[in-house]
N, C-alpha and C positions, 0 to 999 in steps of 0.2 A: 291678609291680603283680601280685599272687598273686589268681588266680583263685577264686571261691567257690566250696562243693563243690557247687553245685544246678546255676552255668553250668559246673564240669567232668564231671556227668551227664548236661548235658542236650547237652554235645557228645558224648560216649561215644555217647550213644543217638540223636543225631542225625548219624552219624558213622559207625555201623556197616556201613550197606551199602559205605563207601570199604573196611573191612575185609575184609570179606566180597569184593570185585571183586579187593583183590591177592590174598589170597588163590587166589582161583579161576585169577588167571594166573599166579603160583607154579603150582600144581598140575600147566597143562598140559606142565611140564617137567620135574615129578619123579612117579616109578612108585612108587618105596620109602616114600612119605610119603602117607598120608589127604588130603582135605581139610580133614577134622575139624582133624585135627592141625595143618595150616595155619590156621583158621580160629580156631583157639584162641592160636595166638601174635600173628596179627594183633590178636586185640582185648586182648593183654597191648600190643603195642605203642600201641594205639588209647590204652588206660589212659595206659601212661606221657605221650602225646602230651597229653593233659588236662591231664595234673598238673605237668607242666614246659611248658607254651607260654604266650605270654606275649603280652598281644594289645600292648603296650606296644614291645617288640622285635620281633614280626615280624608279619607282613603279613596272610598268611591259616591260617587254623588248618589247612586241606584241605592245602595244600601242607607243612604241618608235621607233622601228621600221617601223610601218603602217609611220607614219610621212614621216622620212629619204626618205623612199620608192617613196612614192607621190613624197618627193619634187625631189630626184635626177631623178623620170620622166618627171617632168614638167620641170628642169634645162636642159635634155635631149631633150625635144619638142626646149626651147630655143634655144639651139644650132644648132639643122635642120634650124632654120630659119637665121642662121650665115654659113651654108654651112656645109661642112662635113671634115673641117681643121682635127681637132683631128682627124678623122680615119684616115684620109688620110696619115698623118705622120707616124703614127703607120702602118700601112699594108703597107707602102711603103717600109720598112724593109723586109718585104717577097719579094718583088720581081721587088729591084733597079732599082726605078722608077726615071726617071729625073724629075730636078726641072722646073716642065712647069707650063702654066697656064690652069686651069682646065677648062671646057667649064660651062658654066652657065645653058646649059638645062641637062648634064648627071651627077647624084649621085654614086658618086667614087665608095665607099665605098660597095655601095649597088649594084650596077653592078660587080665589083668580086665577093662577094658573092653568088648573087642570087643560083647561081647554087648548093651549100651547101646545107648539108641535115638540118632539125635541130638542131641533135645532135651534129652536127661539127660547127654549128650557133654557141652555148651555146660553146661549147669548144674552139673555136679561139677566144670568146668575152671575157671568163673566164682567156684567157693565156696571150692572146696581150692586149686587151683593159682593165681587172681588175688586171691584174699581179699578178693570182694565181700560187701559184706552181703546179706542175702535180700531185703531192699526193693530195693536197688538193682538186683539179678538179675532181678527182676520188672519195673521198670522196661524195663529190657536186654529181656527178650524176650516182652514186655507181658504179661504173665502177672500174677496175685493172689500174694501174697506166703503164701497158706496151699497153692497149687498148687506153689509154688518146692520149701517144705518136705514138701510129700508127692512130691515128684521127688528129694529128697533122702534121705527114706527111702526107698524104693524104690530108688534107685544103693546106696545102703549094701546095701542086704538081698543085691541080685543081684552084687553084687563080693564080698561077702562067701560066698555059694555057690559063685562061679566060683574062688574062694581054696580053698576046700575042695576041691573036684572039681581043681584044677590045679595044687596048691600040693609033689607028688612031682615034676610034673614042671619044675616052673621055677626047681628049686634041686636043687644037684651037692656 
């Protein structure tokens, strides 16, 4: 029995603080990684848990979820240690980036960013990198759906500046 997409948002969003707790205990064991950046694979994990869990086969979504959670953080560590291709692709759509080669001491992905507040952390990970819709990102961090999109212009405007001012040095 496939779940409807209103009960797999309304576990997402009733679901998130379990995100948000591994997350936080991942963190106390790794220096080289954000929270952020935790907190953003946990709720891709969160995602997938929705959309594959099955109240028919198993038991409690909490426990199916914690799982998903974990592992799309630890598949997430894996891929830092593969570089930071996926973002890179993806936020290269913000701000028509040529096809160069990236330098091997600067992290793409995380040098646009930085500058971003949290909440637009969570918002351009939630748009670009999980491809929620803007209602549902509003949902997620209860927010109006016209605040989503004015946090979305705003990430675009300041990634796109920090491209400009940084984009000599994060390509060789």
């Amino acid at each position: 029995m496939e779940l409807m997409n209103d009960t797999k948002k309304e576990l997402i969003i009733s679901h998130i603080y379990l995100a948000d707790k591994i997350a936080k205990i991942k963190k106390k064991n790794l220096s080289y990684v954000s929270y952020e950046e935790l907190q953003s694979a946990a709720y891709f994990g969160l995602t997938q848990a929705a959309n594959k869990y099955n109240p028919d086969l198993n038991d409690s979504f909490s426990a199916f979820a914690f799982y998903r959670i974990s592992g799309a953080i630890k598949d997430y560590l894996r891929e830092l240690s593969w570089g930071t291709k996926s973002n890179y692709i993806k936020i290269s759509s913000l701000v028509e980036i040529p096809s160069c080669k990236m330098s091997k001491n600067n992290d793409f992905f995380h040098i646009l960013i930085n500058n971003l507040t949290e909440i637009q952390k969570k918002v351009i990970t939630l748009y670009y990198i999980e491809d929620f819709k803007i209602s549902t990102i509003g949902k997620i961090l209860d927010l109006h759906e016209s605040r989503i999109s004015q946090i979305l212009s705003d990430c675009k405007l300041k990634i796109r500046k920090e491209w400009s001012s940084k984009k000599s040095e994060l390509f060789i």
